[in-house]
N, C-alpha and C positions, 0 to 999 in steps of 0.2 A: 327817282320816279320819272314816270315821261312829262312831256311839256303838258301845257292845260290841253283842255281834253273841245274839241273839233265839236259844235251844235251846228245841229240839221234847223234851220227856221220851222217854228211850228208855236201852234198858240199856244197859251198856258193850261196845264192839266184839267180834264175836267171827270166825271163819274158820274157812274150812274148805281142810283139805290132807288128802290120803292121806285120803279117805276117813271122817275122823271130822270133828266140829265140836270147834273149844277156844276159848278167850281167842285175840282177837286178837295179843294181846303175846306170844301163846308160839308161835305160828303160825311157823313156818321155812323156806328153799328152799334149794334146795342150792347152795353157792358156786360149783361148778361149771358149772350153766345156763349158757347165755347170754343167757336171760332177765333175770337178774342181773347178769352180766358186763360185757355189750353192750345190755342194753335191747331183745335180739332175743326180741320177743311183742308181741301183742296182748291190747288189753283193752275193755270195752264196761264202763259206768256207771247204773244208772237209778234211781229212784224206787222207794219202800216205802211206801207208805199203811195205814196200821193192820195190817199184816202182807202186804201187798197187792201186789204187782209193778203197774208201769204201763206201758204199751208195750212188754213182754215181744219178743214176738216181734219187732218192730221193731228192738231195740238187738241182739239173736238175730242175726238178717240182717246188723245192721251188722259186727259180733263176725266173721260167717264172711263178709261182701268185703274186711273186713282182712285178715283172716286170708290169705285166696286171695290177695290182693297179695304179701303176705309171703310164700308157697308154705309155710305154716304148715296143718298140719293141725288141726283143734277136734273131738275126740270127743263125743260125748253127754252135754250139761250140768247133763242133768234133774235128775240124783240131788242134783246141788252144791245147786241153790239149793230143791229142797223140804227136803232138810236144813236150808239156813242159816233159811228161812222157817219152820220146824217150830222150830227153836231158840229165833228172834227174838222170836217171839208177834207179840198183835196194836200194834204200835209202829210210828212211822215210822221211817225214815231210809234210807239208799242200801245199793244193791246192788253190787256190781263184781266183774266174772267176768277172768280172765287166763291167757289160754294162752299157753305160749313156744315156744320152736322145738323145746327138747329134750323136750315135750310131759307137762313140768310145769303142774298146772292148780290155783289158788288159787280161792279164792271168798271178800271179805269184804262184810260189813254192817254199816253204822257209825252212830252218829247224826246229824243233819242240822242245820247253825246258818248264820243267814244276818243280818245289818242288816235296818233297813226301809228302808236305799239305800245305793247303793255311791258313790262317787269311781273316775272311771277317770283315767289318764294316758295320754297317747296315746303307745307305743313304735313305732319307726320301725325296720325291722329286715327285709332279706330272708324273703321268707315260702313264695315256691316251692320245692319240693324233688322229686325222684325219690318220696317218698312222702307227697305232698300229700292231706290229707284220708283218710289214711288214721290209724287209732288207735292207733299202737304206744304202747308202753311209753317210746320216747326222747322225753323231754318235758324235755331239758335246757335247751332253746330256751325253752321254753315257761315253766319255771323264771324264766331269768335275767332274760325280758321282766317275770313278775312280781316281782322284786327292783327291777329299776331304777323299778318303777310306785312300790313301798312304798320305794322313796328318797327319792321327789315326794310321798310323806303322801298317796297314793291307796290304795285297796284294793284296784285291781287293773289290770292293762294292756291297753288298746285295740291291736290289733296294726294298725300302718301300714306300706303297702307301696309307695312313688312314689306317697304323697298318698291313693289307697286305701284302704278303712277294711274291715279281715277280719275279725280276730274275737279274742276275747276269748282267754288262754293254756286255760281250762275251759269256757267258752262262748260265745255268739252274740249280736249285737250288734242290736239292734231301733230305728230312730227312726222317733219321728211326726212327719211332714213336710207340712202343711196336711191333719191328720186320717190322712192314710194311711202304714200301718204297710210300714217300707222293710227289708229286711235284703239284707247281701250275698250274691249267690247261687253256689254251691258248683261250680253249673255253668260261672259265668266267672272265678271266682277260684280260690287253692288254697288252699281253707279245709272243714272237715268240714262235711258234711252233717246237721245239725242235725235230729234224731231230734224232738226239744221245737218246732224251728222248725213243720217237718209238723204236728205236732199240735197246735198253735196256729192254725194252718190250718183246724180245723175250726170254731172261734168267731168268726174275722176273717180276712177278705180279707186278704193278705201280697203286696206288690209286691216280688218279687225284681232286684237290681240290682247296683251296680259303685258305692256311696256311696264321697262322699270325704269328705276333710278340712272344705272347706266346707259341706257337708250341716251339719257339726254347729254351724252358728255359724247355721244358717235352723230348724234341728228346735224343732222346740215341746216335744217331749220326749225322754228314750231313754229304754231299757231293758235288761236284760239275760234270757237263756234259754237255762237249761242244763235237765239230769233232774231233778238236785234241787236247782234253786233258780228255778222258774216262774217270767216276768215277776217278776222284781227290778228295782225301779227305781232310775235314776241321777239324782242330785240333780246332780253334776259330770264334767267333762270337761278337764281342766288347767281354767285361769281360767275356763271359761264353764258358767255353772249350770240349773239347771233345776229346775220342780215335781217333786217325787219325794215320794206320785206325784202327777203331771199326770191329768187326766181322763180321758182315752185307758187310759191307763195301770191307772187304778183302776180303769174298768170289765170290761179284757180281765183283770186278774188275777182280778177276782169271776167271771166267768162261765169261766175260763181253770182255777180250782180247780172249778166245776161240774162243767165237763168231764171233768177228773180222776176223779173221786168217783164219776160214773156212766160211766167204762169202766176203772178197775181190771180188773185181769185175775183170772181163777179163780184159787182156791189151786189148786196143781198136785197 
């Protein structure tokens, strides 16, 4: 596995329920949701830059076509996150917003820690469902893939599906395959549609595709990309290694946090 994992300074968690902000740790839902129960909600993830939201409305959008899938209703989020941002100050780390069925609404903000490269293992595992690439709260799958990865002394699981390579149990999977950057796309597999992916897109040409298994024994590099944790690079894949980071690599994360930095979103 990689060395301990790299903390942004930021204060300790906090949330927001009913309407006030508190400590994360004392934050509570009611046992009777089924948000709880059943894992019946949705939830959407992003990015804090010095107090900052980043693709706001983007992950917003993503939050209410979950939602709609789930025939989950999502009220008016605004109040949740200028409180949690008014709380947090100017600090990084993640956002997560969560509505349930019984239309319970959590909001927390946490700090952000990552390696300077990950170890994947490749888990082999039915990947279609009834709610494919949709974001609920049932990540028990999602879980177990990433246990059997940290069984294999990886940091985290490649999801394989009949030699298909989807996506990562927290995020999306990126290889340079003679200079061009490949990810699987959302549109022919059943894997989330990658909020980071898109906006990666605006610093580098992205070839959406159907990678497989052998992809990774020809890539010159991978990567990974989630909200909060940009172009992370993969040093490993089971036995087969890589530059982490490779050149590719290093230059979309430099110009990739640019981007960042000049489209933070307004404070709300």
């Amino acid at each position: 596995m990689s060395e301990a994992p790299r903390t942004r300074p930021g204060p300790r968690a906090i949330a927001w329920a009913d309407g006030r902000v508190l400590p994360a740790s004392e934050a509570t839902v009611p046992l009777t949701d089924d948000g709880f129960l059943r894992g019946d909600a949705v939830f959407d993830a992003m990015l804090v830059r010095r107090g900052r939201t980043h693709a706001l409305d983007d992950h917003l959008a993503r939050l209410r076509a979950s939602a709609k899938t789930m025939g989950i209703r999502v009220p008016v989020l605004r109040q949740v996150i200028v409180d949690l941002l008014a709380a947090w100050g100017e600090h990084d780390g993640a956002l997560k917003l969560v509505v349930t069925r019984g239309g319970v609404v959590r909001g927390l903000v946490s700090p952000v820690s990552w390696p300077d490269s990950i170890a994947l293992e490749t888990v082999e595992m039915p990947w279609a469902s009834a709610l494919a690439g949709v974001k609920t709260l049932s990540y028990a799958a999602n879980q177990w893939a990433l246990r059997q990865a940290r069984d294999a002394h990886a940091d985290d699981a490649l999801i394989v599906d009949g030699g298909v390579l989807m996506e990562l149990p927290t995020g999306a999977l990126c290889l340079v395959l003679d200079g061009r950057v490949v990810t699987p796309d959302p549109g022919r597999l059943p894997i989330l549609d990658s909020v980071t992916v898109r906006q990666l897109g605006a610093v580098t040409d992205i070839e959406r595709g159907t990678p497989t298994v052998a992809d990774l024994d020809t890539a010159d590099e991978v990567f990974v990309v989630s909200a909060t944790r940009p172009v992370l690079p993969v040093h490993a894949v089971g036995d087969r290694e890589y530059p982490a980071p490779g050149p590719v690599t290093e230059d979309l994360r430099s110009r990739f946090d640019d981007h960042i930095d000049a489209t933070l979103d307004p404070l709300p």
